[in-house]
C-alpha positions, 0 to 999 in steps of 0.5 A: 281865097277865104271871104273875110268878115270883120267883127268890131269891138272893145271891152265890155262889149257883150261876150254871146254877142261877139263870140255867136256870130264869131263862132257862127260864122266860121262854122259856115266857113268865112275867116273872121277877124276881131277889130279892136282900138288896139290889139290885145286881150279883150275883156267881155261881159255879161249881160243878164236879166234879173228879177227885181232889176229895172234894167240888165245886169253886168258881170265879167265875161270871156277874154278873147284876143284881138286880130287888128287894131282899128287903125290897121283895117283896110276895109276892102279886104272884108265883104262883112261887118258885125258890129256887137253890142254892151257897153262898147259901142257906148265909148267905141263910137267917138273913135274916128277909126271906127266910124271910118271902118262903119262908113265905108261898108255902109258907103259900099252897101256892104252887108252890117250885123248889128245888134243891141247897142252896136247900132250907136257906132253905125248911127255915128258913122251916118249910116242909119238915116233913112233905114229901118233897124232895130236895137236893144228897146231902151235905144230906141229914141237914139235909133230915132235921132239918128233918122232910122225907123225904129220897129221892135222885133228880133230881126230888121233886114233894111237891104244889107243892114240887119239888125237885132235887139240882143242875145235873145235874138242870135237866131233870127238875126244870124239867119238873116244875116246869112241870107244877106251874105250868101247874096252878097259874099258867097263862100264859092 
């Protein structure tokens, strides 16, 4: 039997920072699913760093479709959650079923990829107080409030919680991530 993991996401989530570990973690030969509000064709973007721009830009990115619509996960059919940054997890958060699905894999010490924005949907579930993480810079006083410690690196690992800031730091967080994984949810 294949060992699923979850990817959470919704439009104008980060194309690299959904499609990377998607990628990523079918070549090392989990079955990945993508979790949306709904099922249907998801619109990604872009996110980039310009000169003369105080923060990142945006621009249309990759559509992917959805497997299952967040109301129709059973969380213990998966081992592992990513939760994927952009602008999102910025509306993704006030969805209960989201926040259900991020409960209960933080409830189970279930391992959690989260990177960028992503850990605003994890500190609205309740599963930041006490850990250590970290997340795109500008959320760091978000990460505070929701009783996490903030470091700045390219990969945190808090237990089964591993974070990173943003697609600059695919590899080191994935590896990480596999680390975690191959622990917890063995492929054999």
């Amino acid at each position: 039997m294949a060992v699923k993991i979850l990817i959470v996401t919704g439009d104008a989530a980060e194309s690299l920072e959904v499609l990377y570990p998607y990628q990523r973690l079918r070549e090392e030969g989990y079955e990945v699913h993508i979790a949306a509000p709904a099922v249907k064709k998801l619109r990604f973007v872009v996110h980039d760093f310009e000169e003369g721009f105080d923060t990142y830009t945006e621009k249309p990115g990759y559509t992917w479709p959805a497997d299952v619509a967040f109301a129709d996960v059973v969380t213990e059919e998966y081992a592992a959650v990513v939760v994927p940054g952009g602008r999102a997890p910025e509306y993704l958060r006030n969805d209960p079923e989201v926040r259900r699905i991020l409960a209960a894999f933080t409830g189970a010490d279930k391992p959690v990829a989260q990177i960028c924005h992503g850990p605003l949907i994890t500190a609205a579930s309740g599963g930041l107080e006490g850990r250590r993480v970290t997340a795109y810079p500008a959320l760091e006083l978000d990460m505070k409030a929701a009783g996490a410690a903030y470091e700045d690196s390219a990969a945190v690992v808090d237990g089964t919680l591993v974070s990173a800031r943003a697609w600059p730091d695919h590899s080191a967080w994935m590896r990480e991530f596999l680390k975690v994984l191959r622990a917890k949810a063995p492929l054999a």
